[in-house]
C-alpha positions in Angstrom: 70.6 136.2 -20.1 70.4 132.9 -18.5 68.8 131.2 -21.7 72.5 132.4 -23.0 74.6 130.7 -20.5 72.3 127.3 -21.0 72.9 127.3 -24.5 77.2 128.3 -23.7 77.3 125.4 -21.2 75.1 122.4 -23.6 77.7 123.7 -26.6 80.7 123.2 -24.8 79.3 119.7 -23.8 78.5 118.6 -26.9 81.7 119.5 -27.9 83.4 117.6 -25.3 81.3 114.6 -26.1 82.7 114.4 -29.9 86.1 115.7 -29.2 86.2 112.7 -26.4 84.8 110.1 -28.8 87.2 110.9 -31.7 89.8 111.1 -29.0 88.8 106.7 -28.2 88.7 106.2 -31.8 84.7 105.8 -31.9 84.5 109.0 -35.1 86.5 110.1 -37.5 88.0 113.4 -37.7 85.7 114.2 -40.6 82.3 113.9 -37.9 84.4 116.1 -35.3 85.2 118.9 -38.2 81.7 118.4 -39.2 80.4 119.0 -35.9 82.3 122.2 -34.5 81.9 123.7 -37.9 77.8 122.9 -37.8 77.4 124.8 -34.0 77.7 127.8 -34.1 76.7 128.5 -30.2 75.4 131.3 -29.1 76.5 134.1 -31.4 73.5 132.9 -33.4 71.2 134.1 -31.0 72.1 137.5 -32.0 71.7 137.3 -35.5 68.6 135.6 -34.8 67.1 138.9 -32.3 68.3 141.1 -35.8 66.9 138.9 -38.9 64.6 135.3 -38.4 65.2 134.9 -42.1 69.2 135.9 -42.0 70.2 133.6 -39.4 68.2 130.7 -41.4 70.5 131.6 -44.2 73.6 130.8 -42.3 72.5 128.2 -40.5 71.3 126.6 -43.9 74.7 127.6 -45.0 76.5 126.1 -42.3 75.4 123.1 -42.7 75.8 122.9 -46.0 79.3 123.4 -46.4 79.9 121.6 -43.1 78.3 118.2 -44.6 79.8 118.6 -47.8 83.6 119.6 -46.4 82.3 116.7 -43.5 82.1 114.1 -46.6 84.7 115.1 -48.5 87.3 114.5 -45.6 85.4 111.2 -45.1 85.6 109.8 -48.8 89.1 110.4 -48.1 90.0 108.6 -45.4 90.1 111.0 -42.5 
């Protein structure tokens, strides 16, 4: 249970980080969209007690669509 809280607290840090560096103008809104939609926090631990293979899949998926939604917002100026 404590592993879970670890994982909450470095999230919602790394989260700050990019939301405070987009909010100085250091990113783009594209790399803070890319990002939060790339963490998923800890609800993958769950999926990842159930199926190894599953939560691979939607991490692999996450990313995915998060880099190509990421780049698409980028090549257009956001």
């Amino acid at each position: 249970m404590e592993l879970l809280i670890i994982f909450k607290h470095a999230l919602m840090i790394t989260v700050f980080v990019f939301v405070m560096m987009y909010a100085q103008g250091l990113i783009p809104f594209s790399v803070l969209f890319t990002a939060s939609f790339v963490q998923d926090g800890h609800g993958m631990l769950l999926l990842l007690s159930y199926s190894i293979k599953d939560s691979l899949l939607t991490k692999i998926f996450n990313l995915v669509f998060g880099l190509a939604v990421g780049g698409a917002l980028y090549a257009l100026g956001l």
